[in-house]
C-alpha positions as CSV (number, residue, x, y, z in Angstrom):
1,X,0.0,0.0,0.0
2,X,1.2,3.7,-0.9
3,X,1.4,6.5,1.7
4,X,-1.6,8.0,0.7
5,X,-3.7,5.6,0.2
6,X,-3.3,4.9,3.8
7,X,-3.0,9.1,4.8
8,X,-6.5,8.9,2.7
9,X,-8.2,6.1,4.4
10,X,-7.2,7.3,8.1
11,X,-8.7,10.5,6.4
12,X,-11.6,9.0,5.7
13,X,-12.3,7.3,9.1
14,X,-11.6,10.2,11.0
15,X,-14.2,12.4,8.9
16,X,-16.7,9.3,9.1
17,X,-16.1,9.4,13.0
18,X,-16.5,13.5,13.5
19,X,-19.6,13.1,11.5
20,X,-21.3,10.5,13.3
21,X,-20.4,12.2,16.5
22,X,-21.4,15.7,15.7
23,X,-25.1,14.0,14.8
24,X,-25.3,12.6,18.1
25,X,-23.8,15.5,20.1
26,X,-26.1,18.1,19.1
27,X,-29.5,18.3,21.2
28,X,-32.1,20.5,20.8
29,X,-32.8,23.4,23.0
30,X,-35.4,23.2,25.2
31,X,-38.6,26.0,23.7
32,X,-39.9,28.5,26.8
33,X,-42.6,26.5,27.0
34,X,-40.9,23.0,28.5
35,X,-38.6,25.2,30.3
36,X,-41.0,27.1,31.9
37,X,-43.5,24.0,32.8
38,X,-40.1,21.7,33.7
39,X,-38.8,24.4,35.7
40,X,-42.1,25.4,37.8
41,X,-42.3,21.2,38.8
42,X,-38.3,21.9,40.1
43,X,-39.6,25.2,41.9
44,X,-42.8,23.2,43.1
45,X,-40.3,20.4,44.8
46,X,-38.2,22.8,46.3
47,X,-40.5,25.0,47.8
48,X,-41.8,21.6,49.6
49,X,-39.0,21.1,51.3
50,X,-37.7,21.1,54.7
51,X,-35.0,24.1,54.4
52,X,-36.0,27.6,54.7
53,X,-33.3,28.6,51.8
54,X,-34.8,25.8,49.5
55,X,-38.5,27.3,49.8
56,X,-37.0,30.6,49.2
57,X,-35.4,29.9,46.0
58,X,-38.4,27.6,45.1
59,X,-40.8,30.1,45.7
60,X,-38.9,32.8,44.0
61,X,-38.2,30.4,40.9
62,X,-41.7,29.7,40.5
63,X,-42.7,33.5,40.5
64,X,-40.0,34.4,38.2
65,X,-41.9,31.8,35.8
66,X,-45.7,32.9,36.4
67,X,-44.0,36.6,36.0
68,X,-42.3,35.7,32.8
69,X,-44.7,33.6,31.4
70,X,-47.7,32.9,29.5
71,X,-51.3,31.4,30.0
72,X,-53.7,31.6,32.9
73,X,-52.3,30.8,36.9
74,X,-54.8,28.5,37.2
75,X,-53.4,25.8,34.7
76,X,-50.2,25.2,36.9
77,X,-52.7,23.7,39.9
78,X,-52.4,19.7,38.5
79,X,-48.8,20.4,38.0
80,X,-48.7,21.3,41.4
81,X,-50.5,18.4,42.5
82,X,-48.5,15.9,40.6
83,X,-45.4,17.0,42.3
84,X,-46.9,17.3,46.2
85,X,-48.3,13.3,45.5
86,X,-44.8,12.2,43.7
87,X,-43.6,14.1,47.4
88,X,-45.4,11.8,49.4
89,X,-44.7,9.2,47.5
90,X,-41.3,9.3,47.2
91,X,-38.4,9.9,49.1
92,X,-35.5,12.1,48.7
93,X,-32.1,10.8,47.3
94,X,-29.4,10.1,50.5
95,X,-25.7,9.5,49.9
96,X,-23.9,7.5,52.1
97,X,-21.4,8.4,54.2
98,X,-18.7,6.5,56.0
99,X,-20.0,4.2,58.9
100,X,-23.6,5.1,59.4
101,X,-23.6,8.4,57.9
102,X,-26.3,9.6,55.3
103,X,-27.1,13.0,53.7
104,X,-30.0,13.9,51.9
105,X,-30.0,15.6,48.5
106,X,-33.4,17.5,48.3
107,X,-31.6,19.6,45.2
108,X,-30.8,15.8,43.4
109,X,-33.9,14.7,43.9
110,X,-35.8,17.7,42.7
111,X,-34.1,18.0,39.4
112,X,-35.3,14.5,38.7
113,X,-38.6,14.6,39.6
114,X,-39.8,16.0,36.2
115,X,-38.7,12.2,35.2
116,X,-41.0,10.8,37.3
117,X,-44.2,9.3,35.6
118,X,-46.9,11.0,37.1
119,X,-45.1,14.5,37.3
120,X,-43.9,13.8,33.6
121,X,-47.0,13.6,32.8
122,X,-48.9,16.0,34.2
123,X,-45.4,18.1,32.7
124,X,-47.2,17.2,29.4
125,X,-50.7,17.8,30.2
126,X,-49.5,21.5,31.3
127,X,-47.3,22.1,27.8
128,X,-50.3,21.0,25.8
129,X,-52.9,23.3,27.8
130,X,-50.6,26.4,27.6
131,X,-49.2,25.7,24.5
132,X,-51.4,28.4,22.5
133,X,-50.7,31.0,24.9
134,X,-46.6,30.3,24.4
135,X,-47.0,30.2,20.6
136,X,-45.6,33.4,18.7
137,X,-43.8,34.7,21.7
């Protein structure tokens, strides 16, 4: 084999690879809308829990959203909902320590809620009902 036929091939692979990469690597960005809804369900879990600096930044989260955004007040109430049940439900991540020592991770566990079935879909169920008033915006 010459030089460059072998130069060429590696060439070849190596554009093959980048392109098959750079399809996969690229994700969409999230519209206002799921932002918005996904973000409110973090807010809702936050608010909920036991720290006075978590509710603050819950509650202020979720009032920078209903500030910000679009639709009527009332169609976050089964988000709400879905989120206080998954609460109850659930129970917040712990890591363990060494020996018998635990620590909870309310922040963990909130982010990940929105992957939860009945808050995912009651994540849906909101983006569909306020979807016409985030369209055009």
């Amino acid at each position: 084999m010459t030089r460059s036929f072998i130069t060429g091939a590696r060439l070849f692979l190596a554009c093959g690879f980048i392109s098959a990469v750079s399809g996969i690597a690229r994700a969409d960005a999230r519209s206002q809308l799921q932002q918005d809804v996904e973000g409110y369900a973090v807010a809702t879990c936050l608010a909920a829990q036991n720290s006075d600096y978590l509710k603050d930044q819950g509650d202020g989260w979720a009032s920078i959203i209903v500030q910000r955004g679009y639709g009527d007040v009332e169609d976050w109430q089964p988000l709400i909902d879905a989120v206080n049940s998954a609460l109850k439900d659930g129970s917040v991540a712990v890591i363990k320590g060494d020996g018998t020592s635990s620590k909870q991770m309310p922040v963990f566990y909130c982010a990940e809620i929105i992957d939860q079935p009945k808050v995912r879909s009651a994540v849906d169920a909101t983006m569909e009902k306020m979807k016409a008033a985030y369209e055009g915006r």
